[in-house]
N, CA, C and O of each residue as an XYZ file, in Angstrom:
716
protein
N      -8.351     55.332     77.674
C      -7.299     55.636     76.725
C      -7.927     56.035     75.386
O      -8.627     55.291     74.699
N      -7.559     57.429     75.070
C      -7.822     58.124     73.555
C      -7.518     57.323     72.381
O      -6.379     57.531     71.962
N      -8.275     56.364     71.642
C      -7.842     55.863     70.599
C      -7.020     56.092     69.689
O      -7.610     57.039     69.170
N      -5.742     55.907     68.842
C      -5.520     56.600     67.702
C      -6.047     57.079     66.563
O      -7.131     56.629     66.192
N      -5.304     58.184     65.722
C      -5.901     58.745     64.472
C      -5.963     57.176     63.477
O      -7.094     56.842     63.126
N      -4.875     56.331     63.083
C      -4.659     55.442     62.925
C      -5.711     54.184     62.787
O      -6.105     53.607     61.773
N      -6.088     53.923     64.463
C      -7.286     52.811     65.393
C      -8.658     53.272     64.275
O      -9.231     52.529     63.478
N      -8.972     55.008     64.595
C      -9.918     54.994     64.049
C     -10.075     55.096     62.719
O     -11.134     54.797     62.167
N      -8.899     55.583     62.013
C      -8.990     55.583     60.631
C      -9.435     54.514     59.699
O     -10.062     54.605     58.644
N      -8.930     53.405     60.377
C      -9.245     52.127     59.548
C     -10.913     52.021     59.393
O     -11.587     51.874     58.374
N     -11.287     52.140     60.688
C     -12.832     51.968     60.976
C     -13.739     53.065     59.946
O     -14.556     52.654     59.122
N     -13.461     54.361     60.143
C     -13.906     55.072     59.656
C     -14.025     55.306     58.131
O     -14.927     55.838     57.484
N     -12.957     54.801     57.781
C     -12.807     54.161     55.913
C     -13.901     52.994     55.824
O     -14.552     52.980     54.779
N     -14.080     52.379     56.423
C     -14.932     50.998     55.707
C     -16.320     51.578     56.275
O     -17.211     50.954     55.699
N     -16.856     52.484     57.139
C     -17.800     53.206     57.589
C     -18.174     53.971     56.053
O     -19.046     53.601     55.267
N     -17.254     55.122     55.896
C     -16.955     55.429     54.542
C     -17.535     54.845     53.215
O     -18.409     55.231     52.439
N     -16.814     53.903     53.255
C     -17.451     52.944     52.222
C     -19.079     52.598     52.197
O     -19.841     52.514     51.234
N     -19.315     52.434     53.569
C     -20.608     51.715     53.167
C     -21.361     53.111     53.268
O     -22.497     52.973     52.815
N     -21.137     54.328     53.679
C     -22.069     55.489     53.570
C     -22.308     55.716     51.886
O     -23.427     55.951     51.430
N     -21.349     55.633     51.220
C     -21.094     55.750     49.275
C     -22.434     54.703     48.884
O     -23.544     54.871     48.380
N     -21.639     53.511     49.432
C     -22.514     52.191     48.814
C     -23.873     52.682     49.074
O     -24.664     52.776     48.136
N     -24.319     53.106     50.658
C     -25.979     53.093     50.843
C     -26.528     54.610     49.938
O     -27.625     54.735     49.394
N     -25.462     55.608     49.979
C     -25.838     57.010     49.240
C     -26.150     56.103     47.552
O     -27.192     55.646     47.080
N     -24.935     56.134     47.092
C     -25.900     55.515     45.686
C     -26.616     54.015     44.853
O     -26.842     53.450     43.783
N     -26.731     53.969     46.470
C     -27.940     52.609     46.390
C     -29.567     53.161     46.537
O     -30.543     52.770     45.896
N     -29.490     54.427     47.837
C     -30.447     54.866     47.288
C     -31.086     55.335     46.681
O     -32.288     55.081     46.606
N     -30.163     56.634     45.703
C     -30.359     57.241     44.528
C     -30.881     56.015     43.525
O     -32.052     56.057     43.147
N     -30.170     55.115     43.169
C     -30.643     54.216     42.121
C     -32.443     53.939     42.597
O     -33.506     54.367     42.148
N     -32.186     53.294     43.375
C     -33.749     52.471     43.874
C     -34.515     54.535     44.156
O     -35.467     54.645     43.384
N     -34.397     55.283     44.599
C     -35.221     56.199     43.912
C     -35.702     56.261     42.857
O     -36.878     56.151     42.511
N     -34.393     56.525     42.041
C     -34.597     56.909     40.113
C     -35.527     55.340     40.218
O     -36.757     55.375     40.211
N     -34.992     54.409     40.285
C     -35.887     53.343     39.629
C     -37.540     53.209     39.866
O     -38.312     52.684     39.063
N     -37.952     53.876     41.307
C     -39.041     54.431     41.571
C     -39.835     55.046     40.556
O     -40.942     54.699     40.145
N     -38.953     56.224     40.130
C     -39.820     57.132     39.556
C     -39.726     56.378     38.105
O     -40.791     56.419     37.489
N     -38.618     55.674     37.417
C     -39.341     54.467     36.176
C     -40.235     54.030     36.416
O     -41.262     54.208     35.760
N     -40.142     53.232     37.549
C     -41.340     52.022     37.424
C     -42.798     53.138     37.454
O     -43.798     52.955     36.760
N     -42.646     54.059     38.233
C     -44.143     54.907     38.289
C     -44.788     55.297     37.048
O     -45.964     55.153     36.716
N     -43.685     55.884     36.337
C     -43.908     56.212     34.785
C     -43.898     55.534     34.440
O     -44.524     55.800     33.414
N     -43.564     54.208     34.357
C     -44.142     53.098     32.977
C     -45.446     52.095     33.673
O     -45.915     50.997     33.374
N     -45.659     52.857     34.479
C     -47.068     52.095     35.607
C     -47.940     52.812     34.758
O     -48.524     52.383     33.763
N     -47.971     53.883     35.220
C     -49.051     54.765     34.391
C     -49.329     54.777     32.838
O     -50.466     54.958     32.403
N     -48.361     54.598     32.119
C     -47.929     54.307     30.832
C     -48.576     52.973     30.243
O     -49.110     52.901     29.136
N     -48.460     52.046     31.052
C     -49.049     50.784     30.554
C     -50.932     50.526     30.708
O     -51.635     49.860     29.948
N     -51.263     51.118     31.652
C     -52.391     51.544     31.934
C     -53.254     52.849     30.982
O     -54.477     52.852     30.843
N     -52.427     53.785     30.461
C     -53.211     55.059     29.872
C     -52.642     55.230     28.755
O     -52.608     56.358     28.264
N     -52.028     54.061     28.070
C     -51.567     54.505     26.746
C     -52.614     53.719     26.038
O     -53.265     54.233     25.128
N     -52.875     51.975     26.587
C     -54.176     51.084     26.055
C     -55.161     52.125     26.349
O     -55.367     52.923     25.435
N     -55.749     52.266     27.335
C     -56.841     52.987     27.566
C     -56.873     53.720     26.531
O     -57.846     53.281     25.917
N     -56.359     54.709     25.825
C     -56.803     55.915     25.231
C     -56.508     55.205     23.740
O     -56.933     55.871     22.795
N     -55.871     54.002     23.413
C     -56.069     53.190     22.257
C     -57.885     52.929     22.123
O     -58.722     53.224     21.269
N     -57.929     52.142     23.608
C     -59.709     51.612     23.239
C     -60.233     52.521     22.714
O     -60.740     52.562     21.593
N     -60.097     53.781     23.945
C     -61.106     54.758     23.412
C     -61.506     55.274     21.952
O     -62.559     55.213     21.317
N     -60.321     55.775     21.690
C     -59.992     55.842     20.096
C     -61.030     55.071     18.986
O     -61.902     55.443     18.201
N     -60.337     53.607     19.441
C     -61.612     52.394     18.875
C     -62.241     52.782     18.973
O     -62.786     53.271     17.983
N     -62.798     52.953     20.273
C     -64.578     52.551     20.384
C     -64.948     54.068     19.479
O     -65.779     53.907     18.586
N     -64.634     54.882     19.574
C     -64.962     56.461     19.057
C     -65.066     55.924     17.499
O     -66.158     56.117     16.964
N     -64.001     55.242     16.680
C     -64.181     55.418     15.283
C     -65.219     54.103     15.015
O     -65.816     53.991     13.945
N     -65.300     53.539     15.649
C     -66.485     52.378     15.696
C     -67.409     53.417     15.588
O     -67.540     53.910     14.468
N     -68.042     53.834     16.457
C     -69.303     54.956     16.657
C     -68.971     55.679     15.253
O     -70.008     55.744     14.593
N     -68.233     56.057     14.802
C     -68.641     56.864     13.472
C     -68.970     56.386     12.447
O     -69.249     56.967     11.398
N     -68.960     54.760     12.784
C     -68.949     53.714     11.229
C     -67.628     53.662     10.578
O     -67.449     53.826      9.371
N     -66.610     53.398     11.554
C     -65.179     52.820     10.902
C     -65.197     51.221     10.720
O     -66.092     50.710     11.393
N     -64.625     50.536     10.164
C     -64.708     49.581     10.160
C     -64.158     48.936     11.754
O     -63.291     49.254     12.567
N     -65.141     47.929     11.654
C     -65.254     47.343     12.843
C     -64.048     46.456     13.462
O     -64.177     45.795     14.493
N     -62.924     46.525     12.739
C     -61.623     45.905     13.597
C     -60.816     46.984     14.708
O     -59.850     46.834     15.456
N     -61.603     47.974     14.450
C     -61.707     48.982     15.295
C     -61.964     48.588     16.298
O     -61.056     48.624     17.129
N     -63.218     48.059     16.694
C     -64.096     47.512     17.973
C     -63.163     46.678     18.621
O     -62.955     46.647     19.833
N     -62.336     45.666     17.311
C     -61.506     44.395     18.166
C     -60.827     44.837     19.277
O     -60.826     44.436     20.441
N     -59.923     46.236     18.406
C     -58.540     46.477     19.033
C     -59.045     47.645     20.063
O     -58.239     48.247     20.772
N     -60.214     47.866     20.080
C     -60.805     48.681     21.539
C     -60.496     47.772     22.412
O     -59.677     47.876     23.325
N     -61.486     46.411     21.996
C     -61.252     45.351     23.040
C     -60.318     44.866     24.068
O     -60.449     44.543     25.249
N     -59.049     44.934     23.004
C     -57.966     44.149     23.208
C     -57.115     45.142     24.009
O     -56.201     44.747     24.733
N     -57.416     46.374     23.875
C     -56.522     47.914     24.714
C     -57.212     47.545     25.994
O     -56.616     47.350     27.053
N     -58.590     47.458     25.815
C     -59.048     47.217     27.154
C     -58.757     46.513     28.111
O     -58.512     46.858     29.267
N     -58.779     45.326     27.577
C     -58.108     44.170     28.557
C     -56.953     44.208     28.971
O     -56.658     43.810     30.098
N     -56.201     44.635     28.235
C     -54.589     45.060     28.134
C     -54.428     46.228     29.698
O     -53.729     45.966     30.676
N     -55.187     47.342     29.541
C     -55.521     48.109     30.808
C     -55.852     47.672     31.822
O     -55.219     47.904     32.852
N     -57.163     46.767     31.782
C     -57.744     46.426     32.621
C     -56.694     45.048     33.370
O     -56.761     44.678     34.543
N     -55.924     44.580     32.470
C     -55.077     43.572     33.621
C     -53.783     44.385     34.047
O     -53.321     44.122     35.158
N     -53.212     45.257     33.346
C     -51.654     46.100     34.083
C     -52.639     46.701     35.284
O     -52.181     46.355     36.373
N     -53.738     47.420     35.408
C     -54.378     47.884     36.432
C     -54.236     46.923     37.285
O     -53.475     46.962     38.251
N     -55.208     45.687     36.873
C     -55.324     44.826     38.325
C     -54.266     44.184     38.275
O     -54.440     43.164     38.943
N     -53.025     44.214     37.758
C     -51.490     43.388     38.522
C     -51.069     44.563     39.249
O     -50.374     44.205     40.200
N     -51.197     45.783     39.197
C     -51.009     46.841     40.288
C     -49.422     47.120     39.631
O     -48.473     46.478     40.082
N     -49.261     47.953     38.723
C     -47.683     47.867     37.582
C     -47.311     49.244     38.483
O     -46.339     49.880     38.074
N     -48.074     49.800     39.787
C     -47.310     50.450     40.556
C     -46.306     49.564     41.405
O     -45.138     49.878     41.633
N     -46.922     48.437     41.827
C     -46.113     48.001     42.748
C     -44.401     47.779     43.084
O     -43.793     47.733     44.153
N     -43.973     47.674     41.737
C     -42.505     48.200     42.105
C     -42.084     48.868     42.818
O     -41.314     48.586     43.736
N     -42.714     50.360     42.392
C     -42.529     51.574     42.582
C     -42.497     51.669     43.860
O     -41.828     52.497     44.478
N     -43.296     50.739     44.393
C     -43.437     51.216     46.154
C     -42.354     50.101     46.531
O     -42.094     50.193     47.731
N     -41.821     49.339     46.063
C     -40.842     48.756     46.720
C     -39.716     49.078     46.622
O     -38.937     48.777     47.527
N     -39.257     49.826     45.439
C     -38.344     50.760     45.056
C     -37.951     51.789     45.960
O     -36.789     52.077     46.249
N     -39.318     52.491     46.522
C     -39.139     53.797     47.442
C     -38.708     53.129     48.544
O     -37.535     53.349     48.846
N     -39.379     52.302     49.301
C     -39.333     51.680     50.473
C     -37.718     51.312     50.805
O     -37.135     51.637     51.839
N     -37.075     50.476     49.558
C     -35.516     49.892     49.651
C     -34.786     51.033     49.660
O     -33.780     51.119     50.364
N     -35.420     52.538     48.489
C     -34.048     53.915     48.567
C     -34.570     54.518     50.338
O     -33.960     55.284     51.084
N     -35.802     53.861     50.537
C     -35.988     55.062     52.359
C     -34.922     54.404     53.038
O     -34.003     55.007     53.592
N     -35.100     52.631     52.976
C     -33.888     52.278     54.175
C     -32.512     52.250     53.699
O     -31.570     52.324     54.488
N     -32.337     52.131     52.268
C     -30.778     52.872     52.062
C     -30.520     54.130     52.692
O     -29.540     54.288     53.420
N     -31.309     54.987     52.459
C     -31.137     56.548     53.142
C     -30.426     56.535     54.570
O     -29.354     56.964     54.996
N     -31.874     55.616     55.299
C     -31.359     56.041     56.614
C     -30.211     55.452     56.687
O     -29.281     56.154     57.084
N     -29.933     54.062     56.348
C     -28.464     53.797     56.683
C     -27.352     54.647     56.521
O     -26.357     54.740     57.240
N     -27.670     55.318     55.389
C     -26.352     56.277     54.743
C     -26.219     57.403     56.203
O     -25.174     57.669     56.797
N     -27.596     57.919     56.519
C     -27.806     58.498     57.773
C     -26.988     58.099     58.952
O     -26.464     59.033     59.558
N     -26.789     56.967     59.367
C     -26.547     56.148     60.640
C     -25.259     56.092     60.358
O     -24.490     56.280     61.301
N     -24.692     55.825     59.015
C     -22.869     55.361     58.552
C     -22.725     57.119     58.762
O     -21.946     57.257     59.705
N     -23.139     58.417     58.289
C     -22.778     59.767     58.220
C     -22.340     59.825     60.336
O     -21.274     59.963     60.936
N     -23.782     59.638     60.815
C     -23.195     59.687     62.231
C     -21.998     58.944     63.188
O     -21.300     59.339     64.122
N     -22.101     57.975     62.635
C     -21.156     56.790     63.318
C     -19.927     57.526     62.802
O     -18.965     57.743     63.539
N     -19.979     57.992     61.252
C     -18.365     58.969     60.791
C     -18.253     59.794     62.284
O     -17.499     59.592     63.236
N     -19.062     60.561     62.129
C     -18.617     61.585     63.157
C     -18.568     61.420     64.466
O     -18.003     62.312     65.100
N     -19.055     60.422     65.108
C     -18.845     60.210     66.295
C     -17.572     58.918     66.701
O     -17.354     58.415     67.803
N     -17.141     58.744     65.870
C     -16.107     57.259     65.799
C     -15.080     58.399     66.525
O     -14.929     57.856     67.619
N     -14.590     59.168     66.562
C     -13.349     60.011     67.463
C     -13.519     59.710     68.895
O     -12.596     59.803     69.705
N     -14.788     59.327     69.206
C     -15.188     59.631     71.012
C     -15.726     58.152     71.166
O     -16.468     58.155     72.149
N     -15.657     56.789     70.562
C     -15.640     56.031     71.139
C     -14.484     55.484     72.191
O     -13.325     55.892     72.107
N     -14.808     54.737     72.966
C     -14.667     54.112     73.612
C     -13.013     53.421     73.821
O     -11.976     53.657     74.442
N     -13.707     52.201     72.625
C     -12.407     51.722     72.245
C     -12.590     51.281     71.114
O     -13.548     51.695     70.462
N     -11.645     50.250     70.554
C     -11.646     50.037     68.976
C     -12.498     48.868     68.996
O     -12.181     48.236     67.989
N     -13.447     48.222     69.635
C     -14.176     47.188     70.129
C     -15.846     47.947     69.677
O     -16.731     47.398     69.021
N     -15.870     49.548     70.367
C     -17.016     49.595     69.951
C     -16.766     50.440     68.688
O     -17.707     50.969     68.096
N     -15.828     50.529     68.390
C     -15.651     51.161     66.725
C     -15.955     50.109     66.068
O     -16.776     50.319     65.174
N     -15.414     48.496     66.232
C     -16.215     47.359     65.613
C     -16.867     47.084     65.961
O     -16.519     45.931     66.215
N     -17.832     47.182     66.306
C     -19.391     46.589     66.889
C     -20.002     47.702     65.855
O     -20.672     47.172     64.969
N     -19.919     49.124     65.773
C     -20.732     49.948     64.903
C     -20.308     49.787     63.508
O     -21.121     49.807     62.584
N     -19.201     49.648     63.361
C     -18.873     48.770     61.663
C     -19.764     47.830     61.366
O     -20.666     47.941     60.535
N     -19.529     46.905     62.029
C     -20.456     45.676     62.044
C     -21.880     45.626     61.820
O     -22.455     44.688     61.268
N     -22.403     46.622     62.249
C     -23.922     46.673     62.580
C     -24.214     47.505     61.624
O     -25.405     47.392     61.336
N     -23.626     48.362     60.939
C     -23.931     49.328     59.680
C     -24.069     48.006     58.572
O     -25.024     47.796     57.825
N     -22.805     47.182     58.709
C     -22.368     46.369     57.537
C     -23.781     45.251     56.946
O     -24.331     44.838     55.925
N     -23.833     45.146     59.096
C     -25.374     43.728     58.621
C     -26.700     44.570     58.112
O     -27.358     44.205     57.138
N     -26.992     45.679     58.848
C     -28.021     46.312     58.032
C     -27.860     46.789     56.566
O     -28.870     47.080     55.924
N     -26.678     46.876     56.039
C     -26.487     47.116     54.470
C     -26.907     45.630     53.789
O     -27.695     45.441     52.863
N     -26.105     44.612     54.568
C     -26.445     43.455     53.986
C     -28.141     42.702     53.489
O     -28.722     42.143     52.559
N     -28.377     43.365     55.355
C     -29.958     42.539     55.171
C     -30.901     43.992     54.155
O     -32.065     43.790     53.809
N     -30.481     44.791     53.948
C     -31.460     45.680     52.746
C     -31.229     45.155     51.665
O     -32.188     45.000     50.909
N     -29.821     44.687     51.214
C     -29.347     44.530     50.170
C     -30.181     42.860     49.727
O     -30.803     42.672     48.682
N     -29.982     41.886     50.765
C     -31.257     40.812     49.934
C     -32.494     40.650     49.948
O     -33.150     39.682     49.561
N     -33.007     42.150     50.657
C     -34.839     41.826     50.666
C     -34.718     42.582     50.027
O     -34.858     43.524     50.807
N     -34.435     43.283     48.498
C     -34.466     44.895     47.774
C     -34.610     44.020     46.233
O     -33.842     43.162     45.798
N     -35.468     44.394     45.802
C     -35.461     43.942     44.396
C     -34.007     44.354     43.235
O     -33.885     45.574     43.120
N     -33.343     43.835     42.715
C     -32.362     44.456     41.398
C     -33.137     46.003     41.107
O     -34.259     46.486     41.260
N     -32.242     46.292     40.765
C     -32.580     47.814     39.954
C     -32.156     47.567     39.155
O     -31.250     46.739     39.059
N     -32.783     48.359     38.041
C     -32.421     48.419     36.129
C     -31.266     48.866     36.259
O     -31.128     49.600     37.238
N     -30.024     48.632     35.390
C     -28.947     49.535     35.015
C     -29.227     50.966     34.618
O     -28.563     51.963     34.900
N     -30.394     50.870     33.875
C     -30.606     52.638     33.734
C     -30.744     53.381     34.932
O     -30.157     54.463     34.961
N     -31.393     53.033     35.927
C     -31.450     53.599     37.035
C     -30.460     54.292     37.555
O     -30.377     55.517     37.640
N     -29.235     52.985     38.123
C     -27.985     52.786     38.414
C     -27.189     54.044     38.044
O     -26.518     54.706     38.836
N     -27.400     54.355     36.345
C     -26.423     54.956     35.285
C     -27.204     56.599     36.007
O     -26.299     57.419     36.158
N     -28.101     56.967     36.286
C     -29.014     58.123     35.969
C     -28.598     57.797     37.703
O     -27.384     57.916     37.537
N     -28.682     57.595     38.661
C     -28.222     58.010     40.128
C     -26.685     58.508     39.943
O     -26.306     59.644     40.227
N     -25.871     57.486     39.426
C     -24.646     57.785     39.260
C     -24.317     59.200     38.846
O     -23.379     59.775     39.399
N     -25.130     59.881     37.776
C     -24.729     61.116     36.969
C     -25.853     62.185     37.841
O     -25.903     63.283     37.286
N     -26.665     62.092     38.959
C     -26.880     62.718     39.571
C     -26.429     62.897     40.698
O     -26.625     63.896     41.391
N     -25.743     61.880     41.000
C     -24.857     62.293     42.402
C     -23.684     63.572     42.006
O     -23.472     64.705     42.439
N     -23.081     62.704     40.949
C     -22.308     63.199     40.252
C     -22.346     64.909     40.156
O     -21.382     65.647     40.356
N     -23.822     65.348     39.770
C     -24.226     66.649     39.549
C     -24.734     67.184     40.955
O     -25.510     68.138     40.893
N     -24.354     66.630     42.402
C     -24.549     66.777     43.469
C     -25.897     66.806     44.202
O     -26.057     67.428     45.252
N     -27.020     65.980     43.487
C     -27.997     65.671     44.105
C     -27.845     65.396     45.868
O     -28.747     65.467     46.703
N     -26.632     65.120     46.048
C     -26.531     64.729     47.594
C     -25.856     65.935     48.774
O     -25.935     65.799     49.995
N     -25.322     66.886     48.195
C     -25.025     67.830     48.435
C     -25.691     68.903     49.365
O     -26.684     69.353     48.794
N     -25.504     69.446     50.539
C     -26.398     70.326     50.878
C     -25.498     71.614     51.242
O     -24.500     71.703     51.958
N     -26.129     72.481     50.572
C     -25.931     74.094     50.479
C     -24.179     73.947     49.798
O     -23.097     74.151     50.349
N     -24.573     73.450     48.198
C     -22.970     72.921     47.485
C     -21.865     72.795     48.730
O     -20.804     73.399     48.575
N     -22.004     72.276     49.566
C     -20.660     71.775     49.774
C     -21.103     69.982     50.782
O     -22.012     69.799     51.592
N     -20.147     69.069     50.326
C     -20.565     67.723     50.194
C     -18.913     67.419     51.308
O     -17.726     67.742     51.263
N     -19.847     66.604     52.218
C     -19.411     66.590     53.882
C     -18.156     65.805     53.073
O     -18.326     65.273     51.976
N     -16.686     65.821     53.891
C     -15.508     64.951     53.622
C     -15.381     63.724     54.390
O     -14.745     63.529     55.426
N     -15.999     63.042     53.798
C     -16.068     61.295     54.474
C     -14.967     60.454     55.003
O     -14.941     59.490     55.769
N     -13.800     61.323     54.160
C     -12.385     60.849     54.491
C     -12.089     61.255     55.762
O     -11.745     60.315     56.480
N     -12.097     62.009     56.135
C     -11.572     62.997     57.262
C     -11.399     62.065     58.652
O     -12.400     61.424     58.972
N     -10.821     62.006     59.064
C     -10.714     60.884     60.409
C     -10.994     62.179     61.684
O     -10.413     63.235     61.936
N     -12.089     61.523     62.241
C     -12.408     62.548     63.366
C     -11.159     62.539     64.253
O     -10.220     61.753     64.122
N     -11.266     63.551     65.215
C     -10.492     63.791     66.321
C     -11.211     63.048     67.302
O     -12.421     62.932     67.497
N      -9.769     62.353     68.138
C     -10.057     61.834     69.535
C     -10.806     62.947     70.311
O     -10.748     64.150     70.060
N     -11.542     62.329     71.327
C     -11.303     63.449     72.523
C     -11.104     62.472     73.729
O     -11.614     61.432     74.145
N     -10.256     63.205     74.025
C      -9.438     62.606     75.615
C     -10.176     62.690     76.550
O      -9.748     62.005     77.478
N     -11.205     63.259     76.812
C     -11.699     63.665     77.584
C     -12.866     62.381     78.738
O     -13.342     62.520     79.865
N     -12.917     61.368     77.842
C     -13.567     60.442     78.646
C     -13.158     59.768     79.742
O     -13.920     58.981     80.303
């Protein structure tokens, strides 16, 4: 028996939902990627080129509090280096890759929810989108609000879009009778 427009509509809305949620969950944890990368590098090569500085006007016979604050850039570098101030960054990418695919898996399940079965395995694939949103959602570090704000206004500007036109999530597939 051909499910209803109805049966599947419900399903396909909260499918819906969580394709939005994982689309700009991963945009955020992207953008927040590319922060944390830039202020990785930043914390590392802004001291650095302080020491240097120092140590350079030291060598010309500047006064020697010069030398201190070489010192102190140095160390300053030398520990954001060894705490690894990339490491966000890669956990950032890692949480927007498995947001992605989910958004991936909720896009297919949209389109194939017309030709299930019954409304049993329309909930079983709800379900299983829902727990994999869940379990990304507590092994994923917070993202900055700036992030958040800067995915938001790029979706917005259709970062998600392919060849400008942005798939209708609403749309309740067609049955097919045919099973």
């Amino acid at each position: 028996m051909a499910l209803s427009k109805e049966e599947v509509g419900i399903y396909v809305s909260q499918m819906s939902h969580l394709y939005e949620d994982a689309s700009y969950s991963a945009q955020a944890y992207f953008e927040a990627a590319k922060l944390a990368e830039f202020w990785g590098r930043a914390i590392v090569f802004l001291p650095s080129l302080v020491g240097a500085i120092g140590g350079i006007l030291v060598a010309l016979d500047e006064p020697k509090q010069w030398g201190a604050l070489s010192a102190v850039a140095g160390a300053v570098a030398a520990t954001a280096s060894f705490l690894g101030a990339s490491r966000n960054a890669a956990s950032y990418k890692d949480s927007a890759r498995q947001f992605t695919t989910l958004r991936h898996k909720a896009s297919l399940e949209i389109a194939l929810a017309g030709r299930k079965d019954s409304e049993k395995d329309l909930e079983n694939a709800t379900r299983a989108l829902r727990e994999e949103y869940d379990a990304i959602v507590s092994s994923s570090e917070p993202t900055p609000g700036r992030a958040f704000r800067k995915a938001q206004n790029r979706i917005r500007d259709g970062v998600l879009e392919y060849d400008g036109e942005s798939p209708d999530r609403n749309e309740v597939p067609k049955s097919d009778s045919s099973h």
